[in-house]
Backbone as a chain_set.jsonl record, in Angstrom:
{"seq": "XXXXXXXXXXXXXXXXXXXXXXXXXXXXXXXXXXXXXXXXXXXXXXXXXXXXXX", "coords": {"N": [[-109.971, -100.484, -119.861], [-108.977, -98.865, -122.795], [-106.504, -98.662, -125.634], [-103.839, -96.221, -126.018], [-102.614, -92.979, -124.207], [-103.207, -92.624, -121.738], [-103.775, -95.187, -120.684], [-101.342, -96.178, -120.456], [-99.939, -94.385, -118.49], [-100.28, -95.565, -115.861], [-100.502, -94.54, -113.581], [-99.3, -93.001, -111.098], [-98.757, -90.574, -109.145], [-97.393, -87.479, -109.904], [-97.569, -84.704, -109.017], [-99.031, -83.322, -105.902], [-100.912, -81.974, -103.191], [-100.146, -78.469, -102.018], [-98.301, -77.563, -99.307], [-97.996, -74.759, -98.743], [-99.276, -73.126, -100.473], [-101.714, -74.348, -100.966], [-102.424, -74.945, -103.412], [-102.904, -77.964, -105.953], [-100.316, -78.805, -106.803], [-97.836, -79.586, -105.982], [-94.946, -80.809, -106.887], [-93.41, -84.478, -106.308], [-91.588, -85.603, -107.011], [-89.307, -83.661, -108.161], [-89.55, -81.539, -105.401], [-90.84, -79.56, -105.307], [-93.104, -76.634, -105.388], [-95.075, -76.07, -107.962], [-96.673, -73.996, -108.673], [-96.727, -71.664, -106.19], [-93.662, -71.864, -105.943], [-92.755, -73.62, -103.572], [-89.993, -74.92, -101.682], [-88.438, -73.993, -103.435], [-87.668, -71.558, -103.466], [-87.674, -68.439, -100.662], [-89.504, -66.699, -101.273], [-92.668, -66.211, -102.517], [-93.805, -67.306, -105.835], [-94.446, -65.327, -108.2], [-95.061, -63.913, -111.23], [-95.724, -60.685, -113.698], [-96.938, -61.072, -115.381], [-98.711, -63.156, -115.198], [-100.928, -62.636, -113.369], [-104.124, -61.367, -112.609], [-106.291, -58.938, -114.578], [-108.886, -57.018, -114.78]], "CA": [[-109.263, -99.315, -120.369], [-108.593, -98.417, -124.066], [-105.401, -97.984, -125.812], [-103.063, -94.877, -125.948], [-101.571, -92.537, -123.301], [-103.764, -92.913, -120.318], [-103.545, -96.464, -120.352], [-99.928, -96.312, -120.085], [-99.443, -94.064, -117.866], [-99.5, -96.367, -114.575], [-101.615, -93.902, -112.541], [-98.355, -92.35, -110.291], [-98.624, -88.792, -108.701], [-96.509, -86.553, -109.764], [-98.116, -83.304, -107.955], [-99.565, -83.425, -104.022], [-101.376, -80.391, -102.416], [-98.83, -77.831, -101.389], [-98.71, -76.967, -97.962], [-97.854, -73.436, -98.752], [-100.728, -72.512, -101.103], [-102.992, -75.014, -100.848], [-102.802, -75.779, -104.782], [-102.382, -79.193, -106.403], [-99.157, -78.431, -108.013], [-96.74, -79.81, -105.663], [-94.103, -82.033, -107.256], [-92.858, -85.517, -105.741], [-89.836, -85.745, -107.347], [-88.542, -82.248, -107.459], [-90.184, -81.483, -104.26], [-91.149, -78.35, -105.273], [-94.607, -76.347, -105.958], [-95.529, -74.971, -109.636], [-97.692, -72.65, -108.599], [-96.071, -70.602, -105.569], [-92.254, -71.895, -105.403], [-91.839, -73.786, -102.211], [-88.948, -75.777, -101.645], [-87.595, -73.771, -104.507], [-87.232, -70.061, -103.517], [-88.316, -68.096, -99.347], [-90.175, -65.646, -101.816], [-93.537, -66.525, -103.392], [-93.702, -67.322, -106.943], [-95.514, -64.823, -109.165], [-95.27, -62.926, -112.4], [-96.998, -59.813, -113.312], [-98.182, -61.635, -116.664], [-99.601, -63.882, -114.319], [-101.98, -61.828, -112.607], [-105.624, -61.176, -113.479], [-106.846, -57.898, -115.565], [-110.192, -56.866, -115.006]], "C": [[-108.778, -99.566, -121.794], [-106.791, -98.711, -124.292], [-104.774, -96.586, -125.576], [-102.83, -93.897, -124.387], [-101.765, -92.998, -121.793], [-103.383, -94.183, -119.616], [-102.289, -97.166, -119.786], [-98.916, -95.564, -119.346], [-98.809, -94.584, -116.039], [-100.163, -95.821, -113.774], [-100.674, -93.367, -110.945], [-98.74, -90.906, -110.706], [-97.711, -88.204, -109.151], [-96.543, -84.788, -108.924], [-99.431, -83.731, -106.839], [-99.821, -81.909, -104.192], [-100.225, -79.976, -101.83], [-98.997, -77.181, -100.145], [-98.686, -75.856, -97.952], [-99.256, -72.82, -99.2], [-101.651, -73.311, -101.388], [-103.228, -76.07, -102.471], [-102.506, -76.948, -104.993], [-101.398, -79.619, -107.157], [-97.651, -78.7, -107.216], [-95.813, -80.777, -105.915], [-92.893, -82.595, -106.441], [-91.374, -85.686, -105.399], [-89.008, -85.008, -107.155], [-88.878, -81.852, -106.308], [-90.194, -79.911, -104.075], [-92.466, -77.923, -105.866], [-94.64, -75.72, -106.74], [-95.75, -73.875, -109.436], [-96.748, -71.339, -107.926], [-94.46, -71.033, -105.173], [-92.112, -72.481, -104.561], [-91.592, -74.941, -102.858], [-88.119, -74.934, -102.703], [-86.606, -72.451, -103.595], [-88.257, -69.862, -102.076], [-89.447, -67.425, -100.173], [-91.396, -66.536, -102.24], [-93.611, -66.385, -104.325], [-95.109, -66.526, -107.577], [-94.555, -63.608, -110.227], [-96.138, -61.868, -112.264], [-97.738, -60.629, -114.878], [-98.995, -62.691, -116.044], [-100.996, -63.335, -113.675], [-102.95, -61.299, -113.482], [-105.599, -59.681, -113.741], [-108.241, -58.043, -115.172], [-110.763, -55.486, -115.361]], "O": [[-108.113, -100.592, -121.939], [-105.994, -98.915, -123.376], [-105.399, -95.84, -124.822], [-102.992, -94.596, -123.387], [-100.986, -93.488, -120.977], [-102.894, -94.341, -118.497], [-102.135, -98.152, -119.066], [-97.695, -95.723, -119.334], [-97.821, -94.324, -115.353], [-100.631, -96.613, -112.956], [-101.252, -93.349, -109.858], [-98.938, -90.308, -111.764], [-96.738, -88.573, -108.493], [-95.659, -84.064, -108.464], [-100.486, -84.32, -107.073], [-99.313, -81.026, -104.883], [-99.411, -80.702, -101.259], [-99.825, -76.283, -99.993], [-99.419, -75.43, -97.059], [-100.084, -72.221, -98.513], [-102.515, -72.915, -102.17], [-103.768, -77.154, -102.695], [-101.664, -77.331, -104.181], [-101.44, -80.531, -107.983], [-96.582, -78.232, -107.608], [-95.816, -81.716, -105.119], [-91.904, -82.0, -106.013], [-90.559, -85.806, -104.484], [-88.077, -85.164, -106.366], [-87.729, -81.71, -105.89], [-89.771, -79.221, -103.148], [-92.996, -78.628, -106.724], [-94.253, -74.568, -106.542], [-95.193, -72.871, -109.88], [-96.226, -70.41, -108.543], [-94.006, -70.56, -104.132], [-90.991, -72.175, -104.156], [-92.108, -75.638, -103.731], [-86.949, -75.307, -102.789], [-85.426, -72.412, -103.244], [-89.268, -70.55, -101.941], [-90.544, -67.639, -99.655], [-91.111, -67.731, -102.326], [-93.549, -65.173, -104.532], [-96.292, -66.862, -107.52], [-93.69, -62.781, -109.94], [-96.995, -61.736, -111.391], [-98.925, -60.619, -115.206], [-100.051, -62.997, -116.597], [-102.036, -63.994, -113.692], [-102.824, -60.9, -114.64], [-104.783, -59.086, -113.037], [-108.767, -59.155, -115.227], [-111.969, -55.351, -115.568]]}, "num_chains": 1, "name": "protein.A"}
């Protein structure tokens, strides 16, 4: 392995699959999911600027 960031990052998880929505956005530490909110909030997390346009 090279120099610079990678190298020094150590190679720790910070986001697990979320049991709620399936995504890979569930964080360790906070023990909450990016994507849809759990552990945070009962509601599901979404925006409407979030949502697709077609």
């Amino acid at each position: 392995m090279g120099k610079g960031t990678p190298s020094k990052s150590g190679g720790k998880k910070t986001h697990i699959i979320c049991r709620r929505c399936g995504k890979h956005a569930y964080h360790i530490r906070k023990k909450r999911c990016a994507a849809c909110g759990y552990g945070r909030k009962e509601r599901r997390r979404n925006y409407s600027w979030s949502k697709r346009h077609h």
